[in-house]
N, C-alpha and C positions, 0 to 999 in steps of 0.2 A: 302691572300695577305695583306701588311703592306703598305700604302701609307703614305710617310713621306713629299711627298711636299704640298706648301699650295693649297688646293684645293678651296679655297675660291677666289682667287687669278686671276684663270683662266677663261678664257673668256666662254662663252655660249658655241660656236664652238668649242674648246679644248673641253671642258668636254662631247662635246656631242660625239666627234673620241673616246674618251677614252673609255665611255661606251658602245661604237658603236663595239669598238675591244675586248671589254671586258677584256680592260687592268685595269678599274676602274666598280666597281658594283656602281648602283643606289645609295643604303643604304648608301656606303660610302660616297660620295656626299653630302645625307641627313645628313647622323649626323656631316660632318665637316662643312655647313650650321645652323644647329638648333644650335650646337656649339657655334657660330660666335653672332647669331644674342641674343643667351641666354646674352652672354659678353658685347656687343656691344647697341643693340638697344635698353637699359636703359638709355643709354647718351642720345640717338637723338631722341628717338619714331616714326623712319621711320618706319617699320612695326605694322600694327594694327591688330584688330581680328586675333590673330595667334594663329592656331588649335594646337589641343592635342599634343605635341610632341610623343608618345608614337604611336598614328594612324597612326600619319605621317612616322616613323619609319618602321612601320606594312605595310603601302602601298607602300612603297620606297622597302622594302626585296620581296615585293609579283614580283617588276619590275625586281629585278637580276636575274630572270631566266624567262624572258618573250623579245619574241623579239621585237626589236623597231620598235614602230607605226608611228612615226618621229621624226624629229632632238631633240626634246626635252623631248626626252626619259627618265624620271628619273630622270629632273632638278626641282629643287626647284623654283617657280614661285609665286610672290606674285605680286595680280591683284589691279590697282588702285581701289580707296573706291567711283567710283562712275558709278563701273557695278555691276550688281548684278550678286553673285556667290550661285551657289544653298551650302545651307548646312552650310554657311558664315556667320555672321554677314554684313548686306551693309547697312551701314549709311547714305553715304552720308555728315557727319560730322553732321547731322542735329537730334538735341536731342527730336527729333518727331520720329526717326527711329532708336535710337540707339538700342534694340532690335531685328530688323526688320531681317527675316531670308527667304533668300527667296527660293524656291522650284526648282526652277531652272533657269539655265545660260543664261543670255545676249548673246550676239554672237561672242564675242571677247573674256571673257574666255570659251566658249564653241570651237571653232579656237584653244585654246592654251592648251586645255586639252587634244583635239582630236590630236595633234601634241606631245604627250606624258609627258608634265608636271606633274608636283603633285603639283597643287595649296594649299600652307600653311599659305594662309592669307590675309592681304590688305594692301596698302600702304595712310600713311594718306595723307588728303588734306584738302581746307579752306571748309568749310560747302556749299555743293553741288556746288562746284568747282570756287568757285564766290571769286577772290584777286589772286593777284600772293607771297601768301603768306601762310603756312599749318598750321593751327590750327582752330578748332574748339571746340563747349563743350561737343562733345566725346568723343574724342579720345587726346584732349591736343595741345600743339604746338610742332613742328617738327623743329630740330634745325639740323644745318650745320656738318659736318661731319671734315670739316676744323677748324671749331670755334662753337663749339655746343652753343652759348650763340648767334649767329647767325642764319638769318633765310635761309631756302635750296630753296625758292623761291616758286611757286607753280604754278597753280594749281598739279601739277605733284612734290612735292617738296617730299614727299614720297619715290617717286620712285627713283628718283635722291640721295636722299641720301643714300637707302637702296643699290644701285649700288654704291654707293664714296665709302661708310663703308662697302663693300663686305659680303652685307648680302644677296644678288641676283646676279647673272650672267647676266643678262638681264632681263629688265622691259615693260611693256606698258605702256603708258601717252597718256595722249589729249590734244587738243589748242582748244581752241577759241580765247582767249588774249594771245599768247605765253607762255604757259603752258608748250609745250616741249620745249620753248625754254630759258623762266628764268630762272627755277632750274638747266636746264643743265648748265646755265652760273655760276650759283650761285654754282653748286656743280663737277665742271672739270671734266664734261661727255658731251657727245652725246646725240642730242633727236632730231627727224626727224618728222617735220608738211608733210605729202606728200599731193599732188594735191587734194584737196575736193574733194572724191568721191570713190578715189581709195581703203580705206579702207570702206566699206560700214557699216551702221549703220541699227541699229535693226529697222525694218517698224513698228515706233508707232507714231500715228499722224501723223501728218505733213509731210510730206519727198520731198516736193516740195521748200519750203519756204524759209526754214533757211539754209544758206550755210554758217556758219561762223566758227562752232565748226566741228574736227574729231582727233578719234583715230590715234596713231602712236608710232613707237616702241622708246624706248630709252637705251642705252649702254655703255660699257666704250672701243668698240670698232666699227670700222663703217662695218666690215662684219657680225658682230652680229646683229647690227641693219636691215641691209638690208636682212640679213635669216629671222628675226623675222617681218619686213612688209610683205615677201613671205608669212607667214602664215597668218599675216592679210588681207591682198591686195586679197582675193579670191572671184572674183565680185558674187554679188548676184543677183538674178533676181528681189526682192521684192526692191532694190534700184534705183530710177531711176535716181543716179547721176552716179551708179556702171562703172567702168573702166577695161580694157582686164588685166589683169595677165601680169606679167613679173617676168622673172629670175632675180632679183635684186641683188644676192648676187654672181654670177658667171659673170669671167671677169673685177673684181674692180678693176683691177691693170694695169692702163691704161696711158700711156706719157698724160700730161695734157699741158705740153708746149703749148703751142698759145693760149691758152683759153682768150677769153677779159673777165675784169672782171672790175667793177665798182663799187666806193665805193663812199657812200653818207653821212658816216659820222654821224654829228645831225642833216642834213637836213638845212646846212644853220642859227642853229643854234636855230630852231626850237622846239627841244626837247633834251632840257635843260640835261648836262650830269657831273657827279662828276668828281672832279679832277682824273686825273689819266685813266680813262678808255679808252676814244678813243686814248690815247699813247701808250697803251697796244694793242688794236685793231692794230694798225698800225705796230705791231711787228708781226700779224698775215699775215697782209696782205704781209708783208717783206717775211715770208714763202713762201706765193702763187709765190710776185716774183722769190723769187730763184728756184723756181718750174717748170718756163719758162712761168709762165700769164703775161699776158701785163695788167695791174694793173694804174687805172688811176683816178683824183678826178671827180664826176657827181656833178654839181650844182642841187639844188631844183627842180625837174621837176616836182612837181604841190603846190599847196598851203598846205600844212600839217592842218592847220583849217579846209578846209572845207571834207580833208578825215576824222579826228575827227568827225567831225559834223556828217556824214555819219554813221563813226561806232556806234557812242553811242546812235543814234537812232536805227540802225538797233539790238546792239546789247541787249538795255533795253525789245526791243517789241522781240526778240527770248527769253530773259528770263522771259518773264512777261506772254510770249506763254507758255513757261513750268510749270510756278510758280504762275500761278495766282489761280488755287484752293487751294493751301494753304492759299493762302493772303485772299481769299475769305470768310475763317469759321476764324471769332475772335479767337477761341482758338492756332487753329495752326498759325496764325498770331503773336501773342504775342512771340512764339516760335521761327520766323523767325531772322535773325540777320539783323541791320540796313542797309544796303549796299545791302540785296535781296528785302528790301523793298522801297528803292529807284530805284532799277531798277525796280520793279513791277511796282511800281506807277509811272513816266516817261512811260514803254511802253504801259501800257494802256491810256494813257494820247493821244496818238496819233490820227490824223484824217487818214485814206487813202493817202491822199494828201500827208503829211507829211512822209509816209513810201514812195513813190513813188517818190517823192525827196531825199532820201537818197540813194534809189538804183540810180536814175539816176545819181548822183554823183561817187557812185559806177561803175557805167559804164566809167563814161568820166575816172577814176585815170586807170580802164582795159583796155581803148583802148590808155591813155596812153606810159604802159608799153610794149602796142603789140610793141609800134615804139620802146620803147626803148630797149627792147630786140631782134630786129636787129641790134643794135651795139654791146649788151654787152652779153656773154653767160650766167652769171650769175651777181648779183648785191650785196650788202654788207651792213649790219646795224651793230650796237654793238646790244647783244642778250637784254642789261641791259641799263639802264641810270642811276641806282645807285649799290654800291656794294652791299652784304647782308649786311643786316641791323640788331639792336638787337632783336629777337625773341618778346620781350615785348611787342613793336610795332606792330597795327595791318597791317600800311602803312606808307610810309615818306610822311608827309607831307609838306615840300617842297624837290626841288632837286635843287642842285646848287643858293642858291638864289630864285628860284623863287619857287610862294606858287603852291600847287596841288587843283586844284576845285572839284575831284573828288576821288574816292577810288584805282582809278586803272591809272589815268592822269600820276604818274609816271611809265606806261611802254608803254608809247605811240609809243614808238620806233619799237613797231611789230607790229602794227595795219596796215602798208601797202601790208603788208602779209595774214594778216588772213581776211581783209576785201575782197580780190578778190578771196582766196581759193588756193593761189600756194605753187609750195613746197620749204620748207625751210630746210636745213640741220644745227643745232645748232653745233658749234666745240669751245672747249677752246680755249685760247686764251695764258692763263699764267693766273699769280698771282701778285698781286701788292705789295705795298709796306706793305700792312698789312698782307700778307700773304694768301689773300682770291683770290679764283678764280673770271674768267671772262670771256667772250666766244664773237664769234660775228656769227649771223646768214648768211647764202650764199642762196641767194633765187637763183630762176630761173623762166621761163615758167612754165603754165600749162605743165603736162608730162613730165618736165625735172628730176623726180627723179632720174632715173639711171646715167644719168650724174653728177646730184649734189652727189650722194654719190660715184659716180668714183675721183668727185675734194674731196671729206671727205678723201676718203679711203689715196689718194695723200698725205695730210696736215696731217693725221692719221701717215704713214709713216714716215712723216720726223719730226714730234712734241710728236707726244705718250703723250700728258701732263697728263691722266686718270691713267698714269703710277706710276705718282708722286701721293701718295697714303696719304691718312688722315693721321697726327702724330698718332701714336698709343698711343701715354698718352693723345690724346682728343676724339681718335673715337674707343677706345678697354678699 
């Protein structure tokens, strides 16, 4: 058979009916994939460690006569660079581990292998996922797929681009600081923070403690997303934040009419936003209206300082939890980049006291939104508070005027999300005057995922902006 349409093109779901009907073989998938990313991923360096093409070819013909073990039967899969894949290269962007090969799978590409992928590699990110910006001195920096001289955001910025520039069908990312939700903004894709829990994370150390960082699917369509968290979302018993299983991706196409939906803008004016973005945003929310949401402005409903103050303790002492045997032996220390060793040192720096006031803080912003989400179904941020920026840069240091105190202060705009664990759906927005994308995030409840990705799928329908595809004399 001669396949002459673009197979790069098509969403996860299409490619997975084609192979499923056997109107398309695996192989050919693969080689119009290894294709693609041969051409392409020289501009932007989204995809890193990528295996032998010759293997990959070899394992892709072994699946065209092999029946499907799941939806992702034969798809080309590249796993972010900050799980370890047996057989891989897993950096972690960090030149203490560029080497590092490890024996076997995490549980998130272990989930996506067992669901029938042919994992061909990693997608880069900042040096063990610390900026919302991809580069490190592994693997290089990761530029925009819109404006390669532009950054794709991060920590997930990889992955987002390797989805813009159709070098993957569908991706995994992770948040702690809105990871799936920058680069989706920065690269006009979809990326999905779900409820803390629901994707469960591999039992080492700690699994009580830190609620701030989780795995989540990202796409350039919102049923691909919600197939690909069904395969993450499979509670484990060694998790004890684990959540029941749901059909996420059947039923997405659901009247959204009456939904209240509330937008809060910068917060009052609290986190400082570039020209042009929340007017863009507001063309989003124009969507929702004509959609039938009752769409309305929410004033500040708590102090934006003192949820800062909350995260960037809780969030220095989770990475200083992870990070401090490194900081520990001088030599790997020297190794570290300045921005892990300020969170190291901050969260060791802490008394008991001091973490026990930030969760308490943390509590009062959650019992908060309990009231406030009896008015509103879901609530609304800009994904971004600045556009991508030049790649050069490791961060803007200031945004709109005012200066940044810290490495990551300009994306303060998702931190009222990943400080309480709820779920967020990332969606385009449009493109500004420069040409660059923009996105704005739709939180909800705890457990309101399948709702927020019925109001995606909605917005999905009537805007398609993922559709509007990289110039191909910047990203081919």
């Amino acid at each position: 058979m001669t396949i002459t349409m673009d197979l790069t093109g098509l969403s996860a779901s299409m490619l997975s009916q084609m192979i499923r009907t056997r109107s398309l073989a695996p192989s050919e998938v693969m080689a119009a994939f290894l294709a693609r990313v041969e051409r392409v991923n020289p501009g932007i360096n989204a995809i890193v460690a990528l295996r032998d093409p010759e293997v990959l070819m070899a394992e892709a013909r072994v699946l065209d006569d092999v029946e499907p073990a799941g939806w992702l039967h034969g798809i080309p899969f590249a796993i972010k660079d900050l799980q370890r894949v047996a057989g891989v290269v897993s950096s972690s962007g960090h030149p203490g581990l560029a080497t590092f090969v490890p024996r076997s799978d995490d549980m998130l590409p272990r989930r996506i292998r067992a669901a029938g992928a042919v994992i061909i590699g990693k997608t880069n990110v900042p040096e063990f996922g610390l900026g919302s910006h991809s580069y490190n001195p592994v693997h290089g920096v990761t530029g925009n797929p819109y404006d390669p001289s532009r950054s794709a955001g991060g920590s997930s910025g990889g992955a987002a681009a390797a989805l813009a520039a159709r070098l993957v069908p569908v991706a995994d990312g992770s948040d702690m600081m809105g990871s799936l939700r920058n680069p989706a903004a920065f690269c006009n894709v979809y990326g999905f923070r779900p409820t803390f829990g629901l994707v469960p994370a591999d039992p080492e150390g700690d699994t009580f403690l830190h609620q701030l960082a989780t795995d989540g699917p990202m796409a350039r369509t919102v049923e691909d997303l919600a197939r690909l968290l069904e395969t993450l979302a499979v509670p484990d018993a060694s998790d004890p934040h684990s959540r029941p299983w749901a059909p996420f991706a059947s039923a997405l196409d659901v009247d959204v009419k009456g939904l209240r939906i509330g937008w809060l803008g910068d917060w009052g004016g609290a986190y400082p936003t570039e020209p042009g973005i929340l007017e863009l945003c507001a063309q989003a929310l124009a969507t929702l209206t004509d959609l039938g949401c009752h769409v309305e402005m929410v004033p500040p409903p708590f102090p934006a300082e003192r949820i800062w103050e909350s995260w960037i303790t809780l969030r220095s002492w989770s990475v200083a939890s992870g990070l401090s045997p490194l900081y520990a032996d001088p030599k790997s220390r020297a190794r570290l980049k300045p921005e892990a060793i300020w969170e190291i040192e901050r969260g060791l720096s802490f008394s008991a006291a001091e973490i026990h006031r930030a969760s308490v803080i943390r509590s009062q912003w959650y019992t908060t939104l309990a009231a406030l989400f009896e008015r509103y179904d879901a609530l609304v941020l800009p994904s971004a508070q600045v556009w991508p920026f030049a790649k050069e840069q490791t961060w803007p240091r200031t945004v709109a005027g005012r200066e940044m105190d810290s490495y990551h202060r300009w994306m303060e705009v998702v931190i009222p999300v990943s400080l309480v664990g709820l779920p967020a759906i990332a969606v385009p927005a449009g493109f500004g005057a420069q040409g660059l994308p923009m996105g704005v995030q739709i939180f909800g409840p705890k457990g309101a995922d399948r709702r927020l990705l019925r109001l995606g799928q909605a917005y999905h329908r009537a805007t398609d902006w993922p559709g509007r595809r990289p110039p191909e004399r910047l990203a081919a």
